[in-house]
LUMMARTI-916255 format. One record per residue: residue number from 1; x, y, z of N, C-alpha, C in turn. Coordinates in Angstrom, 1 decimal, padded with zeros to 4 digits. Atoms other than C-alpha are relative to their C-alpha. Layout:
residues N
k,n_x,n_y,n_z,ca_x,ca_y,ca_z,c_x,c_y,c_z
NUM,X,Y,Z,X,Y,Z,X,Y,Z .
...
END
This chain:
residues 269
k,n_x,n_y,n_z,ca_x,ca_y,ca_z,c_x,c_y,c_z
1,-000.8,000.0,-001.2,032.4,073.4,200.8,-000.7,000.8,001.1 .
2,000.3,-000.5,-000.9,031.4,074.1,204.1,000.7,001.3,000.8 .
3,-000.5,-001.2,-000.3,032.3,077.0,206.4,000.7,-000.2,000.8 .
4,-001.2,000.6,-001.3,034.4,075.1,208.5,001.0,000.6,000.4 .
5,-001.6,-000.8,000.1,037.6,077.3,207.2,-000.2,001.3,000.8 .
6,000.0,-001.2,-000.2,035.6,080.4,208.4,000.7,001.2,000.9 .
7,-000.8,-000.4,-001.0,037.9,082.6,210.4,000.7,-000.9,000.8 .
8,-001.0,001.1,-000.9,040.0,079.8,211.5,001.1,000.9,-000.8 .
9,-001.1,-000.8,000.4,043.5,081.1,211.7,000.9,-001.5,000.1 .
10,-000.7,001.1,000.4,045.7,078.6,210.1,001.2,000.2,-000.2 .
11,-001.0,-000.3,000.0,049.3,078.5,210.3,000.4,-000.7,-001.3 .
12,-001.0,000.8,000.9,051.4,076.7,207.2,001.3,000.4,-000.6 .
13,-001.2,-000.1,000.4,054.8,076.3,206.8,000.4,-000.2,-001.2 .
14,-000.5,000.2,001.6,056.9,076.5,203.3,-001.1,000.3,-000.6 .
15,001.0,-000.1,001.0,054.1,077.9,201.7,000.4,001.3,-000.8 .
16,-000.4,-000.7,001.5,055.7,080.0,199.2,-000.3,-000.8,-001.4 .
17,-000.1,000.4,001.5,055.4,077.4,196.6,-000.2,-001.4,000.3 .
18,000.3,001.7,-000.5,054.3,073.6,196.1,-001.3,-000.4,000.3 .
19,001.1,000.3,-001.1,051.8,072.1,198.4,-000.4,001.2,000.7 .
20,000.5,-000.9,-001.1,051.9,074.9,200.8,-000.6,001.1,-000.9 .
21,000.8,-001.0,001.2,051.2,077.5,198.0,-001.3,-000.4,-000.3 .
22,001.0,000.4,000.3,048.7,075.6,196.8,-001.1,000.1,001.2 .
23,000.9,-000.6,-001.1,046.9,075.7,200.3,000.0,000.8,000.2 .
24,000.4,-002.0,000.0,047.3,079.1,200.7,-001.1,000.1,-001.0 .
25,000.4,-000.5,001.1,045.7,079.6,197.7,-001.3,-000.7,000.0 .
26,001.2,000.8,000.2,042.9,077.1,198.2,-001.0,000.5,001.3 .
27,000.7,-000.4,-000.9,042.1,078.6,201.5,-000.4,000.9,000.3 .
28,000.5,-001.5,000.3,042.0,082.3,201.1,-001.4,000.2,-000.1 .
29,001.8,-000.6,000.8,038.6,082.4,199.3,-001.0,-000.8,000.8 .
30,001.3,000.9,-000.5,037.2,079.8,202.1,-000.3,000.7,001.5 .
31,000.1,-001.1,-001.3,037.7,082.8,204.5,001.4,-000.5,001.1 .
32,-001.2,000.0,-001.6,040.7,081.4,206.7,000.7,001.4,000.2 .
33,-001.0,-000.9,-000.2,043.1,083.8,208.0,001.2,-000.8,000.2 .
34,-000.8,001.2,000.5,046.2,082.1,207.0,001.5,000.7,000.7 .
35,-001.3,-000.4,000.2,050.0,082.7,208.3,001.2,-001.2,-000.7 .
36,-000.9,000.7,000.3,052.7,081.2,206.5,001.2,000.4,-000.2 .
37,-001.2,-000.1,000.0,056.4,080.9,206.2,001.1,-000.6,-001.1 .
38,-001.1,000.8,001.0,059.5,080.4,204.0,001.0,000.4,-000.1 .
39,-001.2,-000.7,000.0,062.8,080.8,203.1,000.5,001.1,-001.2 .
40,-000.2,-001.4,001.2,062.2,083.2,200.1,-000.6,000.8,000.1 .
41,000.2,-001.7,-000.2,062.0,087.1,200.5,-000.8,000.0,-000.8 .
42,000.4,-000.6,001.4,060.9,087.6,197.1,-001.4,-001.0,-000.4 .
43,001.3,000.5,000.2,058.3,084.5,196.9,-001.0,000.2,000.6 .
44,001.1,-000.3,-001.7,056.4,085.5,200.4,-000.2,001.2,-000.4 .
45,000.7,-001.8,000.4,056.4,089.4,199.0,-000.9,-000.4,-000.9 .
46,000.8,000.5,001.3,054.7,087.7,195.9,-001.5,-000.3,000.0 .
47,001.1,000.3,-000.5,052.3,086.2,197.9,-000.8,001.1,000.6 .
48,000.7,-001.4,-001.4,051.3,089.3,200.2,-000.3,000.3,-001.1 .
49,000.7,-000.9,001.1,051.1,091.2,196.8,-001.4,-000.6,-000.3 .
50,001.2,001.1,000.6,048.7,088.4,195.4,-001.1,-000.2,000.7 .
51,001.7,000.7,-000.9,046.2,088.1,198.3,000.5,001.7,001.3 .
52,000.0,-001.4,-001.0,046.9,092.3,199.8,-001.0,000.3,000.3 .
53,001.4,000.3,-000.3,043.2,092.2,200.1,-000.6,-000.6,001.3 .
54,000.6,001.0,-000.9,043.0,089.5,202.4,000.9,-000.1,001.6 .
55,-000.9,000.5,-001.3,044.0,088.3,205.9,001.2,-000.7,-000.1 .
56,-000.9,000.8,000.5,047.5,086.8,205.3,001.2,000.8,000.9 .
57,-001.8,-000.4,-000.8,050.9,087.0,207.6,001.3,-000.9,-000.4 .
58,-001.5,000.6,000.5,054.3,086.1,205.9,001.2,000.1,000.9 .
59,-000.8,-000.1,-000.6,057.3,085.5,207.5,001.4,-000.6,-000.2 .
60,-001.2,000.7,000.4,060.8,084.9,206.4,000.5,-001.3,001.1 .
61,-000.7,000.6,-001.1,061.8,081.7,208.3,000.6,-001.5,-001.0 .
62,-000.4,001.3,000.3,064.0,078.6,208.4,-000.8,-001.0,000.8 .
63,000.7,000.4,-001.3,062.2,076.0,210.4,000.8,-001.1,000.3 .
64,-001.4,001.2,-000.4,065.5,073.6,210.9,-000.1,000.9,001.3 .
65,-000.3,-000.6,-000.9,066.0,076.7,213.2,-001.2,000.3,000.9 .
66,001.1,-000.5,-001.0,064.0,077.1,216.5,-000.4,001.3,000.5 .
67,000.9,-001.7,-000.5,064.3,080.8,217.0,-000.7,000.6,-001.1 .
68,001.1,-000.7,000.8,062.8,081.2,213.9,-001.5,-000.3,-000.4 .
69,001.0,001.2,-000.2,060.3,078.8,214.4,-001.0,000.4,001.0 .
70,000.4,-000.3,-000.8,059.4,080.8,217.4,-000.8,001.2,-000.6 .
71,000.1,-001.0,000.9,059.4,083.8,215.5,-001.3,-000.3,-000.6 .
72,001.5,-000.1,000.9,056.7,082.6,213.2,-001.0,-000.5,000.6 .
73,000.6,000.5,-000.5,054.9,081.2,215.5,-000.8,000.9,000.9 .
74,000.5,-001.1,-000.8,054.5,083.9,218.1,-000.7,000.9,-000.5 .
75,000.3,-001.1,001.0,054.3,086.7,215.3,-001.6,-000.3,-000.3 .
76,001.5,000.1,000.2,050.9,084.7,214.3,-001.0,-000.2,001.3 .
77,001.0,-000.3,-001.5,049.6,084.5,217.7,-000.4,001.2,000.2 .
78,000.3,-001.1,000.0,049.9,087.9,218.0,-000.4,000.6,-000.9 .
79,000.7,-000.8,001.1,048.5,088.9,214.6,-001.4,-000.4,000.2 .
80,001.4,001.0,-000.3,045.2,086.7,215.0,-000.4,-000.4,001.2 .
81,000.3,000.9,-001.5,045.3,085.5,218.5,-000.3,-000.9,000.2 .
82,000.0,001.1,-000.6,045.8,082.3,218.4,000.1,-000.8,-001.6 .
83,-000.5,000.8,001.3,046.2,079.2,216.0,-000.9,-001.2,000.2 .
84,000.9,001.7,000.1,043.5,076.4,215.0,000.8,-001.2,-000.9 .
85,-000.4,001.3,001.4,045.2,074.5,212.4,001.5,000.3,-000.6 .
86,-001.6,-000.3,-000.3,049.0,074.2,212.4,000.0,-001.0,-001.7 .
87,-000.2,000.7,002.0,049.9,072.5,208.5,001.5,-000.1,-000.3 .
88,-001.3,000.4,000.5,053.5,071.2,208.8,000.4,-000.3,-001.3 .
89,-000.3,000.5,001.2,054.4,070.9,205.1,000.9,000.9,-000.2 .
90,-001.3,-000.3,000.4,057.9,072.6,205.0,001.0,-001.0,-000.2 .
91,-000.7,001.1,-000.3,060.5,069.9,204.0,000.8,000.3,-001.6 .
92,-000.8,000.2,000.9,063.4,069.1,201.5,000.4,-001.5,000.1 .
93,000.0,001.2,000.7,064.5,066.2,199.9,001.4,-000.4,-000.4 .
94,-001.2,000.5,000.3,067.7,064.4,198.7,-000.2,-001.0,-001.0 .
95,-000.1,000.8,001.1,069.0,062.4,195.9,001.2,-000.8,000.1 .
96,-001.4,000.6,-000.1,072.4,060.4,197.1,-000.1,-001.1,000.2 .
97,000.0,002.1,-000.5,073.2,056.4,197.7,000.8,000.6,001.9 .
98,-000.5,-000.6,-001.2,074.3,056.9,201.4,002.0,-000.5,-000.2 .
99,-002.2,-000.3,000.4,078.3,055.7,199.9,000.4,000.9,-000.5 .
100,000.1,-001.3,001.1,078.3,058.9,198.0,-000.2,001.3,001.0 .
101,001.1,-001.0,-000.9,076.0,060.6,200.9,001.0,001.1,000.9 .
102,-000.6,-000.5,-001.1,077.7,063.5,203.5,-000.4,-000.1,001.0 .
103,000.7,000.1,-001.0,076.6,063.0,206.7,-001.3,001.1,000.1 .
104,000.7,-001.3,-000.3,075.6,066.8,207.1,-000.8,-000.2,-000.8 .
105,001.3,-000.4,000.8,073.1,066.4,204.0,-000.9,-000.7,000.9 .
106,000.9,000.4,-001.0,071.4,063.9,206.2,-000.4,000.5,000.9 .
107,000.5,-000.8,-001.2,070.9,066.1,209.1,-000.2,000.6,-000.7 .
108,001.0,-000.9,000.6,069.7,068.5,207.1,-001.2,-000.3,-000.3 .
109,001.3,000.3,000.4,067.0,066.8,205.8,-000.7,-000.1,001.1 .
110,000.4,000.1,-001.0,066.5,065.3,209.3,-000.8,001.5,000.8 .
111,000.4,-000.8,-000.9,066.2,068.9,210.6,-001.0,000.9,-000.5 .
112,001.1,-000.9,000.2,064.0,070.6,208.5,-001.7,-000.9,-000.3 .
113,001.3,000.5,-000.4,061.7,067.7,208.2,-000.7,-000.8,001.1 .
114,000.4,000.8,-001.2,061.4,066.1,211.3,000.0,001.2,000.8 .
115,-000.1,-000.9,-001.9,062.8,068.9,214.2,-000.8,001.6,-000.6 .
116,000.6,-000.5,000.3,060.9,071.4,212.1,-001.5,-000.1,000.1 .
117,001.6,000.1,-000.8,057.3,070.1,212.7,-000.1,-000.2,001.3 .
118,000.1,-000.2,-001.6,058.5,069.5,216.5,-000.4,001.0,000.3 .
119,-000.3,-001.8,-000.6,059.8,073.0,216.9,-001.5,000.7,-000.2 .
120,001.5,-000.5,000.4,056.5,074.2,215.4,-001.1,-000.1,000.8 .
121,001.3,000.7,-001.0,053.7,071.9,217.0,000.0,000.4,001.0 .
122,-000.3,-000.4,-001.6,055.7,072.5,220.6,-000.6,001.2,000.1 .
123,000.4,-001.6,000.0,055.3,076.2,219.9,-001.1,000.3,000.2 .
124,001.3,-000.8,000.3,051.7,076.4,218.8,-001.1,-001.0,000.5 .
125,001.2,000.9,-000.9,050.4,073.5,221.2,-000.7,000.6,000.7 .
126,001.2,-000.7,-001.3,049.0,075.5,223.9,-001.0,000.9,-001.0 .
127,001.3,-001.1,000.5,047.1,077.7,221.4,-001.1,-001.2,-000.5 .
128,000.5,000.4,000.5,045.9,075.0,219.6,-000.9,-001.5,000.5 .
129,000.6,000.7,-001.9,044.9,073.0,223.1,-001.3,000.8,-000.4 .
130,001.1,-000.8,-000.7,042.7,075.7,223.9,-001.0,-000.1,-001.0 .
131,001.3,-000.2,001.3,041.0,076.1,220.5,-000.5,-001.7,-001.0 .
132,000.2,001.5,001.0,040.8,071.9,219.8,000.0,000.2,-001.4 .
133,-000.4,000.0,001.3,042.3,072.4,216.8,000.4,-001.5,-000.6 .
134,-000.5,000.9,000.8,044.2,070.4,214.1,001.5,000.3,000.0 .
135,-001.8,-000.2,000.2,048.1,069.5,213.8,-000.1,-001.4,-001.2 .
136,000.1,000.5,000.8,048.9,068.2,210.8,001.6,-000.4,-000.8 .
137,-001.5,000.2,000.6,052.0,066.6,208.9,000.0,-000.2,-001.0 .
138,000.1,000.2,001.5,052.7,066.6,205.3,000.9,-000.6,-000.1 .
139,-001.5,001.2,-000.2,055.1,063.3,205.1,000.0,-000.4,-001.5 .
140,-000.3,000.8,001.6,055.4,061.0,202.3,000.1,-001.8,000.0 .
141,-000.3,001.8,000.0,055.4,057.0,201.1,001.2,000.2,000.7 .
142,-001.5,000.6,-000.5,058.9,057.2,202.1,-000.1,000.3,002.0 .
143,000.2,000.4,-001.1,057.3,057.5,205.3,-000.4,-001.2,000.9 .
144,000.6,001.4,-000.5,056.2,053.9,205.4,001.0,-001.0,-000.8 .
145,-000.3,000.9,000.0,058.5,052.4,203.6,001.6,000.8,-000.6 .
146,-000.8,-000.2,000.1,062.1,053.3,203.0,000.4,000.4,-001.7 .
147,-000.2,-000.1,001.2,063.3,054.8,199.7,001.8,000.2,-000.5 .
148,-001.8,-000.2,000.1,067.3,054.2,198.0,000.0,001.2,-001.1 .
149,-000.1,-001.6,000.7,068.8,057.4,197.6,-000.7,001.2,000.5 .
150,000.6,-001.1,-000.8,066.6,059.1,199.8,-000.1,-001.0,001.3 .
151,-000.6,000.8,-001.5,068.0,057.4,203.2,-000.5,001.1,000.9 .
152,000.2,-000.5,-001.0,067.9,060.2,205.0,-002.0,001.2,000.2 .
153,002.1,000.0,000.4,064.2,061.9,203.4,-000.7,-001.3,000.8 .
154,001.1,001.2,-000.4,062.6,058.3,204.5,000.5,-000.1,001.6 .
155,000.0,000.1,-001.7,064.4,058.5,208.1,-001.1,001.3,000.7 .
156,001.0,-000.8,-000.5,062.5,061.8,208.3,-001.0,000.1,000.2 .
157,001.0,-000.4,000.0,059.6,061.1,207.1,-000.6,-001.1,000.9 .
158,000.7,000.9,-001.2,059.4,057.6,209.6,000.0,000.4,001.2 .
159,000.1,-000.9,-001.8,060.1,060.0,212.6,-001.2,000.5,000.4 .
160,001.2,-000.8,-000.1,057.2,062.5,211.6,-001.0,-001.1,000.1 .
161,001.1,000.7,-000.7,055.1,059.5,211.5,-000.4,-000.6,001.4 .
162,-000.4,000.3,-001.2,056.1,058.0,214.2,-000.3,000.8,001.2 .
163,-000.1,-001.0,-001.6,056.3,061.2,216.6,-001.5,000.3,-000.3 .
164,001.3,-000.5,-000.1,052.8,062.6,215.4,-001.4,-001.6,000.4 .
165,000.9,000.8,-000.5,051.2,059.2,216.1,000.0,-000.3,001.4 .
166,-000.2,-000.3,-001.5,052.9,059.5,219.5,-001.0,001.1,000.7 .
167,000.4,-000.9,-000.8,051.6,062.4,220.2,-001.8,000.4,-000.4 .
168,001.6,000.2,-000.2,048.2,061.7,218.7,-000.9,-000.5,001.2 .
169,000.5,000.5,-001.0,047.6,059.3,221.2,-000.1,000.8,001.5 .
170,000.4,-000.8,-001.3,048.5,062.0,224.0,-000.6,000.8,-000.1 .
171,000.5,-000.7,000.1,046.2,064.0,222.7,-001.3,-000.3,-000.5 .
172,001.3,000.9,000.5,043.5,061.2,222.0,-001.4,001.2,000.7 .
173,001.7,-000.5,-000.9,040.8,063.2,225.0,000.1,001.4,-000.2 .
174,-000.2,-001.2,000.3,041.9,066.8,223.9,-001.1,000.7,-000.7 .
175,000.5,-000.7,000.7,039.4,067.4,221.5,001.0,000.4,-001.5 .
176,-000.5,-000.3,000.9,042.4,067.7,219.2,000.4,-001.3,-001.2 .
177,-000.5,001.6,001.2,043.0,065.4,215.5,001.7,000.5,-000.4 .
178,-001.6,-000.3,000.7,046.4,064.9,214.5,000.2,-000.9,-001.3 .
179,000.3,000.8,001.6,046.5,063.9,210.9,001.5,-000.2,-000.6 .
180,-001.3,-000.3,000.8,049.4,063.2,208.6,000.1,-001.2,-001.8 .
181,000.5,000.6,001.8,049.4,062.8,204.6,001.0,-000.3,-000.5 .
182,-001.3,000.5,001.4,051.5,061.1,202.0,-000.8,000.3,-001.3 .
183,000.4,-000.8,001.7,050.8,063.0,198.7,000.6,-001.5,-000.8 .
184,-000.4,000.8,001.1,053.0,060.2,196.9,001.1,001.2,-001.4 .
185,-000.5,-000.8,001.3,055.2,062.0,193.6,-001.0,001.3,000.2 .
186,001.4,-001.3,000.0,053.0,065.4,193.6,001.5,001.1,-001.1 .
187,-000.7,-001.2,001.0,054.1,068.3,190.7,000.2,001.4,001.0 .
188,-000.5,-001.3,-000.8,056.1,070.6,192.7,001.8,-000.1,-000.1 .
189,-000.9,-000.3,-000.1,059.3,072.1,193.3,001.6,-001.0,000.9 .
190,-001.5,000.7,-000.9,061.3,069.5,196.1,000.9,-000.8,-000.9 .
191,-000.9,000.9,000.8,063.1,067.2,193.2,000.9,000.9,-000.2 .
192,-000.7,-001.1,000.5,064.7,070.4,191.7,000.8,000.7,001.3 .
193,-000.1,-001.0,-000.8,065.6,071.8,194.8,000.9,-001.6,001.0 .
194,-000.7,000.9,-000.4,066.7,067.9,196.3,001.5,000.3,000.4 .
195,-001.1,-000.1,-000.5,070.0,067.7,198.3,000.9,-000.9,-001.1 .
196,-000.3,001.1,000.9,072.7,065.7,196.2,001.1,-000.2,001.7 .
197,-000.6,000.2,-001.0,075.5,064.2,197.7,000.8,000.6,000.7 .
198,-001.2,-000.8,-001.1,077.6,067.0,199.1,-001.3,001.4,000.6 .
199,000.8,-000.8,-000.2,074.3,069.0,199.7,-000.6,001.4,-000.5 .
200,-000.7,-000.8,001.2,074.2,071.3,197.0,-001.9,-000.3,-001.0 .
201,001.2,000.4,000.4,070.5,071.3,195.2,000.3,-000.5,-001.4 .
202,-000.6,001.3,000.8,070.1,068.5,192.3,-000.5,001.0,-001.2 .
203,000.2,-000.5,001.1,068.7,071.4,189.9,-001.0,-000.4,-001.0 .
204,001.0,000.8,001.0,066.4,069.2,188.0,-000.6,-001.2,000.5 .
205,001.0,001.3,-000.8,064.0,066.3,188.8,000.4,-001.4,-000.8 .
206,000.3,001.2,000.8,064.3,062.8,187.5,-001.4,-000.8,-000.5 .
207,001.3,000.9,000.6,060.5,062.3,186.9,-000.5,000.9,-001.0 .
208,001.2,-001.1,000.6,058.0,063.6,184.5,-000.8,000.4,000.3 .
209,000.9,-000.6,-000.7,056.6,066.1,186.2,-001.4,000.3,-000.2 .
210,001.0,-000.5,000.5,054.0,066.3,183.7,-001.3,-001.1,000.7 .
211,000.5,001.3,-000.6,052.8,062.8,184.9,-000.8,000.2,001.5 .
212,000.1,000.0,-000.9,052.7,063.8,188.2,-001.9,000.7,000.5 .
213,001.6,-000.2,-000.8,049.0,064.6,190.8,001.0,001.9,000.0 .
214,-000.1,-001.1,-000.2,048.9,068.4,190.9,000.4,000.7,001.6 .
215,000.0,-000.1,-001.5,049.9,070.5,193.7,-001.4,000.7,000.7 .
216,001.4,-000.6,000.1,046.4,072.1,193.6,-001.0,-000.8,001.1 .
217,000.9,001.6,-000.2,044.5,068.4,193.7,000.7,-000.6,001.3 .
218,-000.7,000.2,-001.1,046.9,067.4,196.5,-000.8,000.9,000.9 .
219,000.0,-001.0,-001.2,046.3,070.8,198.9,-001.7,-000.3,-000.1 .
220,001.9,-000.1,-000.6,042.1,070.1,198.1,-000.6,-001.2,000.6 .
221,000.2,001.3,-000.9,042.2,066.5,199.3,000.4,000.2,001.6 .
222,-000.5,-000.1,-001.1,044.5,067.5,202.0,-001.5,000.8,000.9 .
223,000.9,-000.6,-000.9,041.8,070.3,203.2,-001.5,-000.9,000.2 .
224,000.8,001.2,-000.4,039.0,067.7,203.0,000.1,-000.7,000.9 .
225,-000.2,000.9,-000.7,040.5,065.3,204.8,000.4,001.3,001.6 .
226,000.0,-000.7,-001.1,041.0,068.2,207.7,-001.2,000.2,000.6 .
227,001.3,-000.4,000.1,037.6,068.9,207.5,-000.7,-001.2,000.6 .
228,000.4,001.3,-000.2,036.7,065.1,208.0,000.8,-000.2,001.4 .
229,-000.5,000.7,-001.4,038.9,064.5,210.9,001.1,-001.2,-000.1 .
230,-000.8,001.1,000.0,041.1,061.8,209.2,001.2,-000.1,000.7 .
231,-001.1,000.3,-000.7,044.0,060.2,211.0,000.6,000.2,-000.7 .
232,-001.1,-000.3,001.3,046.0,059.7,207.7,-001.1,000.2,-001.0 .
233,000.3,000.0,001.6,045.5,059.9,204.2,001.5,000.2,-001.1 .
234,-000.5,000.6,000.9,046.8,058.2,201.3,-000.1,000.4,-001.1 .
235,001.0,-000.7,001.1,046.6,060.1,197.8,000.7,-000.6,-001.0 .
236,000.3,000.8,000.7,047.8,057.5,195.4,-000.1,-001.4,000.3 .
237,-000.1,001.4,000.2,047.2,054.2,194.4,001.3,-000.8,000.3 .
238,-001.7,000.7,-000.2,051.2,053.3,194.2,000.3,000.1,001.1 .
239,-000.6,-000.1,-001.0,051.3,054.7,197.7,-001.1,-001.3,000.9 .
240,001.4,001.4,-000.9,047.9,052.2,199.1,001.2,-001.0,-000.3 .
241,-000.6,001.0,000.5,049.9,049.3,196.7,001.3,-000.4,000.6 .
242,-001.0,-000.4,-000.7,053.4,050.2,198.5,-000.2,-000.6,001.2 .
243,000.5,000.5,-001.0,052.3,050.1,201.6,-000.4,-001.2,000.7 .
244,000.8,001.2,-000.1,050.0,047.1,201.5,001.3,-001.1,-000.5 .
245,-001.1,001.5,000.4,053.2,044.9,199.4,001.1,-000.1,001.4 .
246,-000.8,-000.1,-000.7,055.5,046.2,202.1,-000.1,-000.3,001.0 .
247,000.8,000.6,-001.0,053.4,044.8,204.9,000.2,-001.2,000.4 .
248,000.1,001.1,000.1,052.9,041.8,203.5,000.4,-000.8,-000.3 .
249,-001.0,000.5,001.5,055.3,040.9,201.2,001.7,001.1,000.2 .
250,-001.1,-001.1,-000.2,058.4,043.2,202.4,001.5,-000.9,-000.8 .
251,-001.7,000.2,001.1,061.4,041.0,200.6,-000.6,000.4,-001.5 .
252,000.2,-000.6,001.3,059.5,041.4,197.3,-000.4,001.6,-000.5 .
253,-000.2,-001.6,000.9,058.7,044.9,197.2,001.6,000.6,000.3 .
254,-001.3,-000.5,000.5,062.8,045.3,198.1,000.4,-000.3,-001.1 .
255,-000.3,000.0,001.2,063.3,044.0,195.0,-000.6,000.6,-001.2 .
256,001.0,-001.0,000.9,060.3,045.7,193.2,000.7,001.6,-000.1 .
257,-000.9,-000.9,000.2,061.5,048.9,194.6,001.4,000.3,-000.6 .
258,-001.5,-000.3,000.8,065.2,048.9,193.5,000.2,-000.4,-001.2 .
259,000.6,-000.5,001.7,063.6,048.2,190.1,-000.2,001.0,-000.3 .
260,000.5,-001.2,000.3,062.0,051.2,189.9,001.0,000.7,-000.3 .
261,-000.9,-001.0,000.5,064.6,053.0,191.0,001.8,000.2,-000.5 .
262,-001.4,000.4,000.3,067.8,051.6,189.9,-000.3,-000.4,-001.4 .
263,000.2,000.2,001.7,068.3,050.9,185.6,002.2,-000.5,000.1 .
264,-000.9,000.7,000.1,071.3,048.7,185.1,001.4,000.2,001.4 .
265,-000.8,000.0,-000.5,073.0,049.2,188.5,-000.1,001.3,000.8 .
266,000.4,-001.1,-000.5,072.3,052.9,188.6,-001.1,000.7,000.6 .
267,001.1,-000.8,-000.5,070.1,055.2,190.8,-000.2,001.0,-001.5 .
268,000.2,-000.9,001.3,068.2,056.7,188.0,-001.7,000.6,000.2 .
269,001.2,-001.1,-000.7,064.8,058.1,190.2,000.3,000.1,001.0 .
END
């Protein structure tokens, strides 16, 4: 690895645990100076203990909410002076059919994963103007193609594509890349932690997690592809295959899909 990371001060959201952990953890030792944020006291002290050696700023936040959004945003301006590489990957997830669904679960998801990389990016544009940085989105297949049972997850994650391709293109002569990744299934915490239908977390995952791309192997492709400049990136095959049937073939992958995830009638992934 190159020294690309070297004192770049990189912000990432939800990185207590997951993906974002995993970055943290992958970029420490490549010299970044890293701030990140979450909504656990006790996982974010965990972290500071684990890297008290190193350059690292925690910060208790929600990022549905914009004063706290500000909050961590400002706090790492002023710890490092400034921000190269913003790393939207804070987000939650759901498990409901939308006849089942509460409205409010759906804005929730909507707000932490869509108005939470707004709130963010808006914040930390001007720094990351100045320093032709990187803005980056951690979305998902259900960002390209709609998933049942996660109605309001796949509205979120067609917004974030959507808005960061918007605002790629206003940002085409800047010097700045705007990137945004679909992990695909990845071994982490959102299933367990998923909304159900009254909003209430689902406790346990319906996949085998064991199955699953690591969250490690995910955060080392992601920092590659930062390092490259990519627009997107794609990190499985089911998510390329997805994509490409849903293109070109969109009534048969609705019926492929609700194979998958439906077993005699029921939502059962």
């Amino acid at each position: 690895m190159s020294d690309f990371f070297k004192n770049k001060v990189i912000a990432i959201t939800g990185g207590s645990e997951g993906i974002g952990k995993a970055l943290v953890d992958a970029l420490i030792p490549l010299g970044a100076k890293i701030a990140t944020c979450g909504r656990n006291q006790d996982k974010l002290y965990s972290l500071q203990v684990q890297y008290s050696n190193h350059l690292l700023h925690t910060m208790v936040a929600d990022v549905s909410r914009y004063a706290d959004c500000k909050n961590f945003i400002d706090s790492t301006i002023a710890t490092f002076g400034g921000i190269d590489i913003l790393i939207n990957n804070a987000g939650i997830s759901m498990r409901a059919q939308l006849k089942d669904a509460e409205v409010d679960v759906i804005k929730k998801v909507m707000d932490v994963n869509f108005f939470g990389t707004v709130y963010c990016t808006k914040l930390a544009l001007d720094s990351i103007i100045e320093r032709k940085g990187t803005i980056v989105g951690v979305s998902s297949i259900a960002g390209y193609r709609g998933l049942p049972g996660r109605s309001g997850y796949s509205a979120s994650k067609f917004a974030v594509n959507g808005w960061l391709e918007a605002i790629r293109t206003e940002l085409l002569e800047t010097g700045i890349n705007v990137m945004w990744v679909s992990p695909g299934f990845t071994r982490s915490n959102i299933r367990n932690v998923a909304l159900n239908s009254k909003g209430f977390a689902q406790g346990e995952s319906p996949l085998n997690e064991r199955d699953l791309m690591s969250s490690q192997e995910c955060a080392n492709h992601i920092i590659k592809a930062i390092e490259k400049k990519k627009r997107t990136l794609v990190l499985s095959f089911n998510g390329f295959q997805t994509i490409f049937m849903n293109k070109f073939f969109p009534s048969l992958t609705d019926k492929l899909v609700r194979k998958f995830f439906y077993k005699n009638g029921e939502l059962v992934k």
